[in-house]
C-alpha positions as CSV (number, residue, x, y, z in Angstrom):
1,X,-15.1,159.2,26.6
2,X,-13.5,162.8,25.7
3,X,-10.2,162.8,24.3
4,X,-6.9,162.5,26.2
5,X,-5.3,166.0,25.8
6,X,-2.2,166.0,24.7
7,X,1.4,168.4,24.4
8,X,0.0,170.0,21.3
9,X,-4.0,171.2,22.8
10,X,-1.7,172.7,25.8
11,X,0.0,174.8,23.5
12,X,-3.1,175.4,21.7
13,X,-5.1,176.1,24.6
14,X,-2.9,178.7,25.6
15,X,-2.8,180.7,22.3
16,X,-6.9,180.3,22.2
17,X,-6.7,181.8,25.9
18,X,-8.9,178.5,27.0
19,X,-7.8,177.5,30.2
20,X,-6.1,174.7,31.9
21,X,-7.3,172.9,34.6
22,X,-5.8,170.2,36.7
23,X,-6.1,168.8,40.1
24,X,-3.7,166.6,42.3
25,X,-5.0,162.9,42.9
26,X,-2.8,160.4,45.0
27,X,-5.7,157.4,44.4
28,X,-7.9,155.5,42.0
29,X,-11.3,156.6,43.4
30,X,-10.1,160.6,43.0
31,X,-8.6,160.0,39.4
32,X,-11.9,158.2,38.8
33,X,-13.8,161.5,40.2
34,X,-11.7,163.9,38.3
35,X,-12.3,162.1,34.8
36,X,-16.0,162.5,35.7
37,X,-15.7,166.4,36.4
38,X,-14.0,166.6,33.2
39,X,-10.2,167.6,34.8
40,X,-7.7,168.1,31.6
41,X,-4.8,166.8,33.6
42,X,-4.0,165.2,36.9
43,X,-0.9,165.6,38.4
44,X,0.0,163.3,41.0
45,X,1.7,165.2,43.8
46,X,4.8,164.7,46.2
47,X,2.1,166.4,48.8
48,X,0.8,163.3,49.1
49,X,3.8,163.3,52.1
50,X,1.2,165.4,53.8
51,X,-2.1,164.5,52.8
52,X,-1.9,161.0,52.5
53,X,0.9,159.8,54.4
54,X,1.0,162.3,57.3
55,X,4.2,163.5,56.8
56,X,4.9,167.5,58.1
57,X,6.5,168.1,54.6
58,X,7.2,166.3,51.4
59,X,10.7,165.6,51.3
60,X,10.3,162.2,53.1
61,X,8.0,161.3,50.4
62,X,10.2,158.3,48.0
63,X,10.4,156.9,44.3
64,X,8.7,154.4,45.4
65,X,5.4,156.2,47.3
66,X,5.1,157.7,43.6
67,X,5.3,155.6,41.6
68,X,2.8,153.6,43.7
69,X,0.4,156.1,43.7
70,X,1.2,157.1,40.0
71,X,0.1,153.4,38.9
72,X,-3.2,153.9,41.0
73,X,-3.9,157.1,39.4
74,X,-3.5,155.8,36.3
75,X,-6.2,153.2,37.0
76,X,-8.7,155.4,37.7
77,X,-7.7,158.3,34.8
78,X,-6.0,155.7,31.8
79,X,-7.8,158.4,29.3
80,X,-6.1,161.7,31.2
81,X,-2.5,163.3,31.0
82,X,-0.8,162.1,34.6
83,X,1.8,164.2,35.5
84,X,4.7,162.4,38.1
85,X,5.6,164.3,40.6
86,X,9.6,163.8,41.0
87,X,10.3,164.1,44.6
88,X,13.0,165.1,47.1
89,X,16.2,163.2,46.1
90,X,15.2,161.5,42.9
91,X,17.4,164.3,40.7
92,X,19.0,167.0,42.8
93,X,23.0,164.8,42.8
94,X,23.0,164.2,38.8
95,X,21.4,164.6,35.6
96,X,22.1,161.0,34.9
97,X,19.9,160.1,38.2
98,X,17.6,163.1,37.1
99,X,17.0,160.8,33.2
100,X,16.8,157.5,35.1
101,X,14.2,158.2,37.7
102,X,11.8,159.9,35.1
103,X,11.8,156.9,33.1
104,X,11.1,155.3,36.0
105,X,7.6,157.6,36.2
106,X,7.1,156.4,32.1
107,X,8.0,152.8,32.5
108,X,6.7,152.0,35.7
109,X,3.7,154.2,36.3
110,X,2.8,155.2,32.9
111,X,2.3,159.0,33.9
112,X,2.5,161.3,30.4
113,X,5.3,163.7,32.0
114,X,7.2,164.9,35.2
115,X,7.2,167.5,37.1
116,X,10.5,168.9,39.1
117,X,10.9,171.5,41.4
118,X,13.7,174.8,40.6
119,X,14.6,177.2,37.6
120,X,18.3,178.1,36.9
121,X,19.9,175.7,39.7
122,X,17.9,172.7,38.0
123,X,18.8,173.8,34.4
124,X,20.5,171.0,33.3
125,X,18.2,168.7,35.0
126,X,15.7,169.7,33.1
127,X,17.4,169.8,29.4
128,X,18.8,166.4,30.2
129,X,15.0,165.1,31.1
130,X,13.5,166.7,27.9
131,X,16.8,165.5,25.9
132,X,15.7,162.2,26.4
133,X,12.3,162.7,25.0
134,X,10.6,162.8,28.5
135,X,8.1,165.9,29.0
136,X,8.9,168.0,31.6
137,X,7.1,170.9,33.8
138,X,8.7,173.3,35.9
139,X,7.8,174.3,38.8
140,X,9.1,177.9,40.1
141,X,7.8,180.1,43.1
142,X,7.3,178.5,46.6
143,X,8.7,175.4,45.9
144,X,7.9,173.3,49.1
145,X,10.8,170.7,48.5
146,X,13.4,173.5,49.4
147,X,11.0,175.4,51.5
148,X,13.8,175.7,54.3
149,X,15.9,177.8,52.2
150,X,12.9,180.1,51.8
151,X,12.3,180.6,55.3
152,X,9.2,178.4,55.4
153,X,5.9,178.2,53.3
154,X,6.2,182.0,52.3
155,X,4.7,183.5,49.2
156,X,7.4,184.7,46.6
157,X,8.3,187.9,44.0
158,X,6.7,190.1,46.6
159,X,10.0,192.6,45.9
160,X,11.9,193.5,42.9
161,X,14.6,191.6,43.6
162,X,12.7,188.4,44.4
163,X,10.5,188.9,41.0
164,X,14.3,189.1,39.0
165,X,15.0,186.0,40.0
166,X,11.8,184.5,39.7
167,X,11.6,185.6,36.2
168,X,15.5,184.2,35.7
169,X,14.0,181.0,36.7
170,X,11.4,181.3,34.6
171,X,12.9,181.4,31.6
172,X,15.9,178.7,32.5
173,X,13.2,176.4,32.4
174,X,11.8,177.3,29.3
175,X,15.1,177.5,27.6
176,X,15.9,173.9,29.0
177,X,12.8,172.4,27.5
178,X,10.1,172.5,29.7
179,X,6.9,172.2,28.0
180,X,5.1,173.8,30.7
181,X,5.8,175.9,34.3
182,X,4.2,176.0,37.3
183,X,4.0,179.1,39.9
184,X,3.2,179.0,42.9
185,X,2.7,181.8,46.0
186,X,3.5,184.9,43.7
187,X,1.9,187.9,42.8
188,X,-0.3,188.2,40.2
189,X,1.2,190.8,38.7
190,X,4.2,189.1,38.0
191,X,2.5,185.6,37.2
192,X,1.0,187.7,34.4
193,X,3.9,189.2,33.1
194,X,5.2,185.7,33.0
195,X,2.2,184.5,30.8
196,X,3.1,187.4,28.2
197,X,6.9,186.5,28.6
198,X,7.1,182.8,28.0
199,X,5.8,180.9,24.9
200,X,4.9,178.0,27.2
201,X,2.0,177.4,29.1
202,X,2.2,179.3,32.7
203,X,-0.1,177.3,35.2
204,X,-0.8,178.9,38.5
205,X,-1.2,177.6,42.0
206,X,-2.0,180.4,44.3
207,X,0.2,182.7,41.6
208,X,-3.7,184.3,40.4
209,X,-4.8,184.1,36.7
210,X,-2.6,182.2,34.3
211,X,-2.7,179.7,31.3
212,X,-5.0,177.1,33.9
213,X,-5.2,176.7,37.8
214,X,-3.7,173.7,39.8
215,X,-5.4,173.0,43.5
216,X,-4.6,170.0,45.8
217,X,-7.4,167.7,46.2
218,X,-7.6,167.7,50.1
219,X,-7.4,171.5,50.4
220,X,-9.9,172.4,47.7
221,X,-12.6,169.0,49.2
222,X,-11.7,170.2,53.4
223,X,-9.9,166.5,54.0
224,X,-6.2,168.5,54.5
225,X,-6.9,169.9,58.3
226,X,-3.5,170.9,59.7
227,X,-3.6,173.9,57.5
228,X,-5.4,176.1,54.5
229,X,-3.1,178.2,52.4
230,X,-4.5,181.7,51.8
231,X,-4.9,181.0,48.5
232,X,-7.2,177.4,48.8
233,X,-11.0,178.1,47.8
234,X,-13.0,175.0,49.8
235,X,-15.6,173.3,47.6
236,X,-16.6,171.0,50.0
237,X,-15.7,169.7,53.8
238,X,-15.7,166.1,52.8
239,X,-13.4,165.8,56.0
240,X,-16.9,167.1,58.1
241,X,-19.1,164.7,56.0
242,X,-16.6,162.1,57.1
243,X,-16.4,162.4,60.8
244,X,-20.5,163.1,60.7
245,X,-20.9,159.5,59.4
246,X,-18.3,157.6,61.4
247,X,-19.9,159.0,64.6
248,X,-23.3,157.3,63.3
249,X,-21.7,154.5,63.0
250,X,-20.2,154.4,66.7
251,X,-23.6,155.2,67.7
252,X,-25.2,152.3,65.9
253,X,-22.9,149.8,66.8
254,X,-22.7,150.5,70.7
255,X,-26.6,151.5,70.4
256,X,-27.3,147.8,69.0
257,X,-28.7,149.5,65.9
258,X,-26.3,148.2,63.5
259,X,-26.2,145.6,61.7
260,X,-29.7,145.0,61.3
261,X,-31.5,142.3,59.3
262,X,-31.8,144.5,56.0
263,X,-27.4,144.2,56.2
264,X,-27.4,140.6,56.9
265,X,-27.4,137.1,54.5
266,X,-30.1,134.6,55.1
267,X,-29.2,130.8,55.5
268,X,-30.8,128.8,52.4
269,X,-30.6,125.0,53.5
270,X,-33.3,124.5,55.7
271,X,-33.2,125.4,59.8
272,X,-33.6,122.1,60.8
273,X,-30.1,121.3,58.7
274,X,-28.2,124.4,60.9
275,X,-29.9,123.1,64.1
276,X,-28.7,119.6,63.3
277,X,-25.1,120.9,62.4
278,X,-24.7,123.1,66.2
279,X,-26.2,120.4,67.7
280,X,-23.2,118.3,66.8
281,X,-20.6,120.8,68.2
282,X,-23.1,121.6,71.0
283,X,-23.2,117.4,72.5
């Protein structure tokens, strides 16, 4: 079993110029696929609203949908860093609700760190998380939670004055504590000014090269249909693959096919016993 990476390879990782990479999971089989690929971390995403639960964003997504899903992941990957995924609600009024519900994600799920959306307007949020000994990640960019104020799933930093801000936020969250930061939806020129800037690891998600990649699970294996972002490279159409054998199945049942007598148990007292027991409900 390969060791569980820790706070201190991150760092290290990103002074080596190794990279990073992680992959959202929402169950026990995925976790259980991603320690096989060899996945450093797995973060456990609130866009499981979407790909899971059917929701047309994530801010429905609840504590407790995380934490659930947090505690399966954790089944399946007990020997990989789990990162909680702090969704819409859980920290935006207070710092003090900001502290609790992360321990919540320690306590209750066991995940290694949490992850919150926001720079500069989640400052304190994030100082007070850290304060209390919790790891945190930022996350900067496209930040779907408050994707309304951003005038929809848009790409960000595209001008100068959008990359000012982005690098304000960028360096809020590193002042605050963040061990880590996640961009998402920029350019790559600015994601790698960003890596030269910060002393913490810069992980990308549709931001181009950085410390490591992040990709969901059902964009990058085809199960995610109502949309691919620009940025998603398909390894697979598992949601294809899916459909294929379901329609065999309807085939096989209505055709008669299925089950036949290799998918069937055998009785093992004698016929004559089974004819004698029907015949009793049969008088």
């Amino acid at each position: 079993m390969a060791k569980k990476k820790n706070l201190i390879d991150f760092t290290g990782m990103k002074k080596k110029g190794e990279q990073v990479t992680w992959i959202t999971a929402y169950d026990f089989p995925t976790a259980s696929f991603a320690v096989a690929a060899g996945l450093d971390m797995i973060l456990v995403g609130d866009s499981l609203g979407m790909v899971v639960l059917g929701y047309s964003g994530t801010n429905p997504v609840t504590m407790e949908d995380c934490i659930s899903h947090c505690q399966a992941v954790k089944r399946g990957a007990p020997n990989t860093w789990i990162v909680g995924d702090m969704p819409f609600g859980s920290y935006q009024a207070s710092d003090e609700d900001a502290v609790r519900n992360a321990c919540r994600f320690l306590k209750e799920a066991q995940t290694d760190c949490v992850k919150l959306e926001g720079g500069v307007r989640v400052q304190s949020r994030i100082k007070a998380i850290a304060d209390a000994g919790i790891p945190v990640i930022g996350h900067i960019g496209l930040t779907p939670q408050s994707s309304g104020q951003l005038g929809g799933f848009k790409a960000q930093g595209r001008t100068v004055a959008n990359a000012r801000a982005l690098i304000a936020d960028a360096l809020a969250v590193q002042n605050a504590g963040a061990y880590s930061i996640l961009i998402e939806a920029v350019p790559p020129e600015v994601t790698a000014f960003l890596c030269g800037l910060l002393t913490i690891p810069v992980y990308s998600i549709g931001a181009g090269p950085a410390d490591g990649q992040l990709i969901i699970c059902g964009d990058m294996l085809g199960m995610f249909q109502a949309f691919t972002p620009k940025f998603v490279k398909k390894y697979a159409n598992v949601a294809e693959v899916e459909i294929d054998a379901m329609k065999h199945y309807v085939e096989d049942v209505r055709g008669k096919v299925f089950p036949s007598d290799e998918y069937v148990y055998h009785i093992s007292d004698p016929v004559e016993d089974f004819e004698k027991l029907f015949r009793e409900y049969t008088k």
